[in-house]
C-alpha positions as protocol buffer text, in pm:
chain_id: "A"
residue {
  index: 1
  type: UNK
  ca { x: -5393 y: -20232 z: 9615 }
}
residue {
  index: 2
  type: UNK
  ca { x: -5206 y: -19949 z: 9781 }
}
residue {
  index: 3
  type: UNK
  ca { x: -5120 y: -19581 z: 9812 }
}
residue {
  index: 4
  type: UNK
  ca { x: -4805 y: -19444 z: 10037 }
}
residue {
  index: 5
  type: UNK
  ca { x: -4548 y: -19185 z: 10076 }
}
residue {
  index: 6
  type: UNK
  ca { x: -4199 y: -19257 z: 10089 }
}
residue {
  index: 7
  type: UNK
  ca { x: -3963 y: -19275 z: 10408 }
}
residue {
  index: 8
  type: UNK
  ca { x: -3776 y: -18991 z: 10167 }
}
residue {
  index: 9
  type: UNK
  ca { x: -4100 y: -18788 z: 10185 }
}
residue {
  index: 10
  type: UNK
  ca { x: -4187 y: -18767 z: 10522 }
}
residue {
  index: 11
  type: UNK
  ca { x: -3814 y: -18712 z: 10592 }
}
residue {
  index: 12
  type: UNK
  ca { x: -3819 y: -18441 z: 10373 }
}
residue {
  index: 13
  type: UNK
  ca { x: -4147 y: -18285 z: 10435 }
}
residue {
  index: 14
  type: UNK
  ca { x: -4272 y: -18363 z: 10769 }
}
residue {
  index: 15
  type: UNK
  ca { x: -4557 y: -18159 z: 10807 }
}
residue {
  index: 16
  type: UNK
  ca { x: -4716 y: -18359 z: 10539 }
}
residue {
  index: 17
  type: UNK
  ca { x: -5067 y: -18518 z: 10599 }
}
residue {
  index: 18
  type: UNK
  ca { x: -5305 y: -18624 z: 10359 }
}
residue {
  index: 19
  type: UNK
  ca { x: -5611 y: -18839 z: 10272 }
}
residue {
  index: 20
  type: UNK
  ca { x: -5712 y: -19129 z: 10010 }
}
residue {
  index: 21
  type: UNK
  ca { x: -6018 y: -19292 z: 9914 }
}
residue {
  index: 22
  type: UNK
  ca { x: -6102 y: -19581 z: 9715 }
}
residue {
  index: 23
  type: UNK
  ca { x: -6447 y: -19560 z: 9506 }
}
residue {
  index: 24
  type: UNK
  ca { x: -6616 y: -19751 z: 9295 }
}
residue {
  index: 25
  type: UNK
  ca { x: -6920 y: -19765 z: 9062 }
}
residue {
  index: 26
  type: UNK
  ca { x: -6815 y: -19493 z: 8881 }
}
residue {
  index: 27
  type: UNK
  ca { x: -6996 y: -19568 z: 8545 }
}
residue {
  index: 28
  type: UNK
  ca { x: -7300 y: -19496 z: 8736 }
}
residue {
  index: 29
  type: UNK
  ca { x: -7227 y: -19171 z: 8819 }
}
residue {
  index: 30
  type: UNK
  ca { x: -7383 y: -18851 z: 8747 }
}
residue {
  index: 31
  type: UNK
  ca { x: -7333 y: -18466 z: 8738 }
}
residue {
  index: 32
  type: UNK
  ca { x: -7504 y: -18288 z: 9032 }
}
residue {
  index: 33
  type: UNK
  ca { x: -7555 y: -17924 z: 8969 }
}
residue {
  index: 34
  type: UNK
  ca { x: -7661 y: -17818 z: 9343 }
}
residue {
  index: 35
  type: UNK
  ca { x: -7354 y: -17951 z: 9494 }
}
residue {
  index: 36
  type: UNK
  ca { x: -7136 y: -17754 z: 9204 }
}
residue {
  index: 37
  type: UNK
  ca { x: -7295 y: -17488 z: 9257 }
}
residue {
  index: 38
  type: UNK
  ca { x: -7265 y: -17438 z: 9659 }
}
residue {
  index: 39
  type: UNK
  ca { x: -6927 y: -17537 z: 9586 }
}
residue {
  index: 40
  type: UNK
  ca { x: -6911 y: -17241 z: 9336 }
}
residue {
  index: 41
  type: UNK
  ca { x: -7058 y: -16992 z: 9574 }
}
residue {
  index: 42
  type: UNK
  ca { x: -6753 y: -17133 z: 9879 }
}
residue {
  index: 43
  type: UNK
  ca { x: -6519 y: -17077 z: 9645 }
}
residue {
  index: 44
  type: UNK
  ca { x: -6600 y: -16730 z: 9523 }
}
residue {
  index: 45
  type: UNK
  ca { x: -6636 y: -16593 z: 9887 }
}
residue {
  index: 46
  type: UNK
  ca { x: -6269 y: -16704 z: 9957 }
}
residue {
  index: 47
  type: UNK
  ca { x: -6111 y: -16605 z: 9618 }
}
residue {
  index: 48
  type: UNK
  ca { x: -6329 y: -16260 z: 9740 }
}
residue {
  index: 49
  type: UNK
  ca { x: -6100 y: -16237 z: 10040 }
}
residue {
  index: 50
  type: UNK
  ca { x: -5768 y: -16388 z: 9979 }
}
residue {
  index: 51
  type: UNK
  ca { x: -5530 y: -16402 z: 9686 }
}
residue {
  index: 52
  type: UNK
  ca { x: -5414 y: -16741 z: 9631 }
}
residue {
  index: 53
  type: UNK
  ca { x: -5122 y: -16662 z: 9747 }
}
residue {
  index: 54
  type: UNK
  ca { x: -5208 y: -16559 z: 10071 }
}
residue {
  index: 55
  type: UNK
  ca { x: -5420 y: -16872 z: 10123 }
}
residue {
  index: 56
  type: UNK
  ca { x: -5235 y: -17093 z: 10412 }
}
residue {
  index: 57
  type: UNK
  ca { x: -5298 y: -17422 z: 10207 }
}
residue {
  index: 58
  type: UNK
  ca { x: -5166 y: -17279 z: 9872 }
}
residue {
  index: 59
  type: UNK
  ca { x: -4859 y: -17106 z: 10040 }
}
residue {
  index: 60
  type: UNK
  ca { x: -4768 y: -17428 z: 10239 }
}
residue {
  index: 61
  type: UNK
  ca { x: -4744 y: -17598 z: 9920 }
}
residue {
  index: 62
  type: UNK
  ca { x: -4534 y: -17326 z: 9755 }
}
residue {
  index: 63
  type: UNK
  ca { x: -4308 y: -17357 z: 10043 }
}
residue {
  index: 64
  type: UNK
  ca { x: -4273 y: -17769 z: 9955 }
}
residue {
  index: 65
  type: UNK
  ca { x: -4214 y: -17674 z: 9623 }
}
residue {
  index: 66
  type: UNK
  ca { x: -3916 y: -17487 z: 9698 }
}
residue {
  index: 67
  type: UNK
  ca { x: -3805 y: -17718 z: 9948 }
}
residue {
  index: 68
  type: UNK
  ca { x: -3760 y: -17913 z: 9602 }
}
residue {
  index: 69
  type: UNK
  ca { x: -3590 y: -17701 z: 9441 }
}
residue {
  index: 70
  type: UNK
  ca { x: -3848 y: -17575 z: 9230 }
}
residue {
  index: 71
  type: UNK
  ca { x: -3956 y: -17187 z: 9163 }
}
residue {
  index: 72
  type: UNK
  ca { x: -4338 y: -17213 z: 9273 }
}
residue {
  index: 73
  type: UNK
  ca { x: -4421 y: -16953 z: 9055 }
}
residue {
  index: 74
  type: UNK
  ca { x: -4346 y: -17161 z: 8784 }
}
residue {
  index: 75
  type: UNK
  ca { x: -4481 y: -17488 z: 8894 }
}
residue {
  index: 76
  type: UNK
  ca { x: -4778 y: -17444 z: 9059 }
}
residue {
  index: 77
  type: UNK
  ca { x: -5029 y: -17747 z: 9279 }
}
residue {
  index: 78
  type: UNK
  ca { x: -5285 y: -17846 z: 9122 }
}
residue {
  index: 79
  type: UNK
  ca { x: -5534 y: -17665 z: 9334 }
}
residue {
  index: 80
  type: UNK
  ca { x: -5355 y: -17309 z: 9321 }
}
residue {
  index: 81
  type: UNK
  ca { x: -5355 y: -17372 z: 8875 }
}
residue {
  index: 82
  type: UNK
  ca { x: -5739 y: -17432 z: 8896 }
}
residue {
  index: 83
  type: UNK
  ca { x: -5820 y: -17195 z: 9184 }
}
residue {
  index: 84
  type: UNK
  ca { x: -5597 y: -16924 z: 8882 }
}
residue {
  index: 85
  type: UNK
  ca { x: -5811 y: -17018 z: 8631 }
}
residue {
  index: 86
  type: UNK
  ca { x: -6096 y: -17038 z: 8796 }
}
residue {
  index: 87
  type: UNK
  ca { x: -6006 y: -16650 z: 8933 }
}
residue {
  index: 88
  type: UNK
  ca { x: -6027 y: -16567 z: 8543 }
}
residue {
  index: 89
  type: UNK
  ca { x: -6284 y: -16757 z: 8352 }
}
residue {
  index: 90
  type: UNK
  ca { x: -6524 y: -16835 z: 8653 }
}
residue {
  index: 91
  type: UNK
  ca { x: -6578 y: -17203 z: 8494 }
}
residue {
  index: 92
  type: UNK
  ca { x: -6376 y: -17507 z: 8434 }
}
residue {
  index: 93
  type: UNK
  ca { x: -6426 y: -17706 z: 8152 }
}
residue {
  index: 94
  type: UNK
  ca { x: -6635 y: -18107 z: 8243 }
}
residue {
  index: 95
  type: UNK
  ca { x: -6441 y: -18398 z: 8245 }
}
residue {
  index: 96
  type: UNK
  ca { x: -6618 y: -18647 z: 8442 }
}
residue {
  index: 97
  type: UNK
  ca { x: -6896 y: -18659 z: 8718 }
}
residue {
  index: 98
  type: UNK
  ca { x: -6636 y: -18743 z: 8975 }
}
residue {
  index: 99
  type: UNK
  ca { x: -6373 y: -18540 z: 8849 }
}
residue {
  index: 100
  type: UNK
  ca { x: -6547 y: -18244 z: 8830 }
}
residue {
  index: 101
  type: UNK
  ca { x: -6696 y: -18270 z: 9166 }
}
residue {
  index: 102
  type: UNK
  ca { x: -6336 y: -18311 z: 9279 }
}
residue {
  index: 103
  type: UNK
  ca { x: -6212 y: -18015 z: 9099 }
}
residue {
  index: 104
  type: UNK
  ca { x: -6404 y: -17828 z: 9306 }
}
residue {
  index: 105
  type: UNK
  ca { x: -6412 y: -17970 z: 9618 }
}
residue {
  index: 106
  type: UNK
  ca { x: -5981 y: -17965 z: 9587 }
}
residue {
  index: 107
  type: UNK
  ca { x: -6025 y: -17538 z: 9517 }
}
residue {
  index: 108
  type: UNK
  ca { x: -6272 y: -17436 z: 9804 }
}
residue {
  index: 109
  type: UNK
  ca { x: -6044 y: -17599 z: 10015 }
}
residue {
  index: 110
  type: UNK
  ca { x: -5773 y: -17474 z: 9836 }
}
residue {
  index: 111
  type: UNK
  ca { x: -5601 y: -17822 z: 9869 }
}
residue {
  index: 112
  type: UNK
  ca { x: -5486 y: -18027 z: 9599 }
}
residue {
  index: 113
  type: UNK
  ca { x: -5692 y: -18355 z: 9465 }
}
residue {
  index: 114
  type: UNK
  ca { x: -5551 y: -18640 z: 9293 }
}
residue {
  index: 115
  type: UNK
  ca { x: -5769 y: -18931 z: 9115 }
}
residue {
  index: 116
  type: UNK
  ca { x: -5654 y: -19221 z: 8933 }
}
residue {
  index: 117
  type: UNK
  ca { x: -5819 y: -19489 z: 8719 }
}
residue {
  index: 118
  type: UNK
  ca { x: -5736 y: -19823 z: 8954 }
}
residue {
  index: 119
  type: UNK
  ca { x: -5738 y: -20026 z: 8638 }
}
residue {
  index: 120
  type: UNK
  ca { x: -5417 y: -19824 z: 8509 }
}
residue {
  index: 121
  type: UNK
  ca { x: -5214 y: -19786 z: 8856 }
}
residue {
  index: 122
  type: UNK
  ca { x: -5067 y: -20178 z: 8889 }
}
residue {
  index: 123
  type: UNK
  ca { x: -5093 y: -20265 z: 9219 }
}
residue {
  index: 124
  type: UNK
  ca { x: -5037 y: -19899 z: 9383 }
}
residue {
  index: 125
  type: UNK
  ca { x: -4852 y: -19596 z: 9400 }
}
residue {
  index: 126
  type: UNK
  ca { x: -4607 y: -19448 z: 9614 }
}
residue {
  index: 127
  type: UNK
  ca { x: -4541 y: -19106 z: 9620 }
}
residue {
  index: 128
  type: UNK
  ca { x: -4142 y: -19120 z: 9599 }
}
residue {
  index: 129
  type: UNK
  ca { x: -3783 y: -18947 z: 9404 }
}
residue {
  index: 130
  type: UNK
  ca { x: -3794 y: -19098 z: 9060 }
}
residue {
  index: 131
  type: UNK
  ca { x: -3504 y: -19303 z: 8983 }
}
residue {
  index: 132
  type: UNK
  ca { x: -3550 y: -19146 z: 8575 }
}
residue {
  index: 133
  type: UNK
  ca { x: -3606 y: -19469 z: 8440 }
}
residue {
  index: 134
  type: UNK
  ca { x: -4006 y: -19381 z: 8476 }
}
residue {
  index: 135
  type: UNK
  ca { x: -4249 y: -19350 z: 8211 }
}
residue {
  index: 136
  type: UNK
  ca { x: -4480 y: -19026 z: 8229 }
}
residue {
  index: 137
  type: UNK
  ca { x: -4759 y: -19033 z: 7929 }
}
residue {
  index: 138
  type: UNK
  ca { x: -4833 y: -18634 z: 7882 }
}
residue {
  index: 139
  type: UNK
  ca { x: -5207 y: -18640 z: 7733 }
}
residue {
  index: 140
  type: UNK
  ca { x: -5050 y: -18490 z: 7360 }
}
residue {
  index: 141
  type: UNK
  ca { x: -4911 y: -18878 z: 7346 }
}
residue {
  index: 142
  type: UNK
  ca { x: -4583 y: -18843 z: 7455 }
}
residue {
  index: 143
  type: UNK
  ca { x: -4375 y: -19007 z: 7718 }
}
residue {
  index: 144
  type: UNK
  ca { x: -4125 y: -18820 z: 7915 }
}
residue {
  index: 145
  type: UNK
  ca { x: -3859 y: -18974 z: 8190 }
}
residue {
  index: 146
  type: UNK
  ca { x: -3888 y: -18755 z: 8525 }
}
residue {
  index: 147
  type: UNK
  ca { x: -3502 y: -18660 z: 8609 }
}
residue {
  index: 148
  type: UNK
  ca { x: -3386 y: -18860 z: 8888 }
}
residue {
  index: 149
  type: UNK
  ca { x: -3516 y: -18710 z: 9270 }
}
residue {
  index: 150
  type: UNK
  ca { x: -3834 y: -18565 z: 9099 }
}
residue {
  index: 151
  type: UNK
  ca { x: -4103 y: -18643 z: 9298 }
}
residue {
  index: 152
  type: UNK
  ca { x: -4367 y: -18859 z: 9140 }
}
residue {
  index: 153
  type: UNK
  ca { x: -4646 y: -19080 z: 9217 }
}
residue {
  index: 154
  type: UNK
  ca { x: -4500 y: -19410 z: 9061 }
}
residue {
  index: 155
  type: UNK
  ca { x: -4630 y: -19782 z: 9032 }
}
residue {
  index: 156
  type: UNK
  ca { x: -4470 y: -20058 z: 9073 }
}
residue {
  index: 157
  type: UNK
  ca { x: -4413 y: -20162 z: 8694 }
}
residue {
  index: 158
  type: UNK
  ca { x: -4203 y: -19831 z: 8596 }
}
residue {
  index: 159
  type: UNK
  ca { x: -4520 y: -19535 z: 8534 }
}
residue {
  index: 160
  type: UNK
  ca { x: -4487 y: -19236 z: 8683 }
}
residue {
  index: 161
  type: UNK
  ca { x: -4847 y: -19066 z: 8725 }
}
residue {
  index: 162
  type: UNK
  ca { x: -4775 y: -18739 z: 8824 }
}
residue {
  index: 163
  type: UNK
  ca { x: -4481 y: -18449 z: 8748 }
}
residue {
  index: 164
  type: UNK
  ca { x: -4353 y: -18267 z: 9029 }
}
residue {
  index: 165
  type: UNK
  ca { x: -4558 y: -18426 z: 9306 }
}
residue {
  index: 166
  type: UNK
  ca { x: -4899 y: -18222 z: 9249 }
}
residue {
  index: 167
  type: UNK
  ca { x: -4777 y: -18032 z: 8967 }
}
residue {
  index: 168
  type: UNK
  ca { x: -4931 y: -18268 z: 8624 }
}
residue {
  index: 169
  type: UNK
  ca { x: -5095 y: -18556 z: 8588 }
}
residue {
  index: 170
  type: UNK
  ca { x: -5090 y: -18853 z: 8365 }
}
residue {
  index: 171
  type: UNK
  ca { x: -5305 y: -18912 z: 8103 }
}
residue {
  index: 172
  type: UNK
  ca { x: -5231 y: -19306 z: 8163 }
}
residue {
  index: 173
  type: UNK
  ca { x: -5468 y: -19329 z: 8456 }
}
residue {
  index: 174
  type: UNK
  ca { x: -5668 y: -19051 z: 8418 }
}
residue {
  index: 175
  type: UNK
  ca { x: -6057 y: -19099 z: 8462 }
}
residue {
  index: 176
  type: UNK
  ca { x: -6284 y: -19149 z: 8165 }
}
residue {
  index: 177
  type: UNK
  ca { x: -6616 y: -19262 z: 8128 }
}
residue {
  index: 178
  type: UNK
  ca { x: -6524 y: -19617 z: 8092 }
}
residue {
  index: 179
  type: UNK
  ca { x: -6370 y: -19595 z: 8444 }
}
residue {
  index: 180
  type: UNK
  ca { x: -6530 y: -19841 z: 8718 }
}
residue {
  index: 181
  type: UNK
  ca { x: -6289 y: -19750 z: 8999 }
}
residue {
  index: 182
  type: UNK
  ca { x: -6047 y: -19499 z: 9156 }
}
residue {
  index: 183
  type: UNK
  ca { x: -5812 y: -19409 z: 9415 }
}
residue {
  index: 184
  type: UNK
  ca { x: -5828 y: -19062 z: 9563 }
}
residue {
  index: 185
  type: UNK
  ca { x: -5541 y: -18845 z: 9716 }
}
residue {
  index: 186
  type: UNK
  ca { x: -5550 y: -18545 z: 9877 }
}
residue {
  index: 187
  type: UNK
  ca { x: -5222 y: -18411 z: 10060 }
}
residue {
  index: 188
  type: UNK
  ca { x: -5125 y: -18110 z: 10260 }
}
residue {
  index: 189
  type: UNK
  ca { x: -4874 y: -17925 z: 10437 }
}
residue {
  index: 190
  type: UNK
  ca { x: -5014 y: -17662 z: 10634 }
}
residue {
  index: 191
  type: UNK
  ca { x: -5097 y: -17609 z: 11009 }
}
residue {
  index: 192
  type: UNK
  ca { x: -5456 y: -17722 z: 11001 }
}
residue {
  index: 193
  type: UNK
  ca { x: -5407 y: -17994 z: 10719 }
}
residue {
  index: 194
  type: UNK
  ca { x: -5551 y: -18251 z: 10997 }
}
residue {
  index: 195
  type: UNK
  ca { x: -5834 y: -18106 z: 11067 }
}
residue {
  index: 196
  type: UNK
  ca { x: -5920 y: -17957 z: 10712 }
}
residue {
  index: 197
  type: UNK
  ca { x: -5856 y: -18313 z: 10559 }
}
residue {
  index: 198
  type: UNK
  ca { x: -6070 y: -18490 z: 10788 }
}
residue {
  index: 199
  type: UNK
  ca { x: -6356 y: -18205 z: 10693 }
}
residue {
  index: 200
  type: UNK
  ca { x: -6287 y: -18289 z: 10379 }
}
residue {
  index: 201
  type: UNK
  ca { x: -6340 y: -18697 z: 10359 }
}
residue {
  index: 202
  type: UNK
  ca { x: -6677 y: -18631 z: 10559 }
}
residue {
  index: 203
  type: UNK
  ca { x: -6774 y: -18375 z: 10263 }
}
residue {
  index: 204
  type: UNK
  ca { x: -6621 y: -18647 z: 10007 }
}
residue {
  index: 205
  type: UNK
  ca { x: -6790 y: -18928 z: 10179 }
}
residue {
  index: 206
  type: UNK
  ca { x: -7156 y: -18756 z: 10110 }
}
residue {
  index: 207
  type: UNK
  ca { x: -7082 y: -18567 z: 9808 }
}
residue {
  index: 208
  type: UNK
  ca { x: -6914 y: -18887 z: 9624 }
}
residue {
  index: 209
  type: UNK
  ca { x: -7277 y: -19108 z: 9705 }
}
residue {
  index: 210
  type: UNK
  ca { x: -7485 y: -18833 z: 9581 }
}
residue {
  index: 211
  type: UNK
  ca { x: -7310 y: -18849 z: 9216 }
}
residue {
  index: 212
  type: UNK
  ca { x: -7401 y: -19242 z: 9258 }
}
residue {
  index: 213
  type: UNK
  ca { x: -7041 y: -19336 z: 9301 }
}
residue {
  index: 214
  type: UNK
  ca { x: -7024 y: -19622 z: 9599 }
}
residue {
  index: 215
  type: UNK
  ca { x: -6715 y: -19551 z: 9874 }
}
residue {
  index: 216
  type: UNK
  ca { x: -6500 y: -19829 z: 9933 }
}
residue {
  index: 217
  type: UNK
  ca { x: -6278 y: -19688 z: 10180 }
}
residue {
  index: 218
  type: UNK
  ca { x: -6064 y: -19395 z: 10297 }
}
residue {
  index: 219
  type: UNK
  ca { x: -5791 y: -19327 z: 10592 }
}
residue {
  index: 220
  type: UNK
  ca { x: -5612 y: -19043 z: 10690 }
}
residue {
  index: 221
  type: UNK
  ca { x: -5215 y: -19036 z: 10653 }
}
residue {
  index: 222
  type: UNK
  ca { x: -4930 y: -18911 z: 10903 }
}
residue {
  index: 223
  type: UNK
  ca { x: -4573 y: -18988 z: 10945 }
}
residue {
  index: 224
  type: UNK
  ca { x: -4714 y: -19204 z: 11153 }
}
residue {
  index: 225
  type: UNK
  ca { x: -4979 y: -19407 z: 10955 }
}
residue {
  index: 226
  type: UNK
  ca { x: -4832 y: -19413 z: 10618 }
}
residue {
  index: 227
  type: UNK
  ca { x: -4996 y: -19677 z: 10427 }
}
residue {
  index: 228
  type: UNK
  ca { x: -5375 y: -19708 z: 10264 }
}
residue {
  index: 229
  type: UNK
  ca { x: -5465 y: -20100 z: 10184 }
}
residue {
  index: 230
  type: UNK
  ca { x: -5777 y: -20108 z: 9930 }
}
């Protein structure tokens, strides 16, 4: 299997880095309340300091999203929407072990974290324009057709599992507890994205085998590296 960006990407957005990880054995995993919690505590501290706004990862990604013609206001990455309502209720509602964990690790860095059930993905995804022939399964059971040169993460056999790039998910590959494997993405624009993303598989790496979950892989991607093999 595979994960990649787009020559159209990279041309378009070339500060773009980001990291994926394949993992496996995750029917075995569990919640883990201490690593939640510190994770809880990171994020308070910055939300204490900074607007979301006026974090560099969250405004980098605002600054894509009008490079796409799209009011970031109005579409927001993933991490800015949970970091928002995290800002107001102080919880998130549990999902999954894994997902969870992710949900959290995604807002104290303020980046945005992507994880799809393997079994639902074909062979890959690419991270590309859609040509509007995709099919994008909203989790109320409906399918909608991305407009052509929306960004999505497609697969080869015509899905598109995401809206807007980071903006919305598909329920078609999203993790459930009869999940066995994943592939996760994390991508960023701003000046430290290297450095924060490799922080962030060495956190990932350690948090992902205390929840039982088994690593299978991971790399770090530049204009220059472009392509994850798992």
């Amino acid at each position: 299997m595979y994960f990649t960006h787009a020559d159209d990407i990279w041309t378009a957005h070339p500060g773009l880095h980001a990291l994926a990880l394949s993992v496996d054995q995750l029917t075995s995993a569990e919640s883990d309340q201490a690593q939640l919690h510190d994770l809880a505590e990171r994020i308070e501290r910055r939300q204490e300091r900074l607007a979301e706004a006026d974090m560099p990862e969250i405004a980098a990604w605002r600054e894509a999203f009008s490079r796409m013609g799209l009011k970031p206001t109005q579409y927001r990455c993933a991490s800015e929407a949970l970091l928002r309502r995290y800002r107001k209720d102080k919880s998130l509602p549990s999902f999954h072990p894994v997902v969870d964990y992710l949900n959290h690790v995604s807002m104290a860095y303020g980046i945005p974290i992507a994880v799809f059930d393997t079994a639902h993905i074909g062979s890959g995804i690419t991270v590309r324009p859609a040509t509007g022939t995709e099919g994008y399964e909203t989790f109320q059971g409906a399918v909608e057709n991305p407009a052509p040169g929306e960004v999505v993460f497609a697969d080869p056999d015509g899905h598109a599992h995401s809206r807007r790039w980071t903006f919305r998910q598909s329920a078609r590959s999203a993790v459930s507890k009869d999940s066995r494997s994943a592939l996760i993405v994390a991508e960023a624009h701003h000046d430290s994205a290297a450095a924060d993303l490799a922080a962030m598989e060495d956190e990932l790496k350690a948090g992902l085998s205390v929840l039982g979950a088994t690593l299978g892989g991971s790399t770090l991607l530049t204009a220059s590296h472009r392509r994850f093999e798992f």
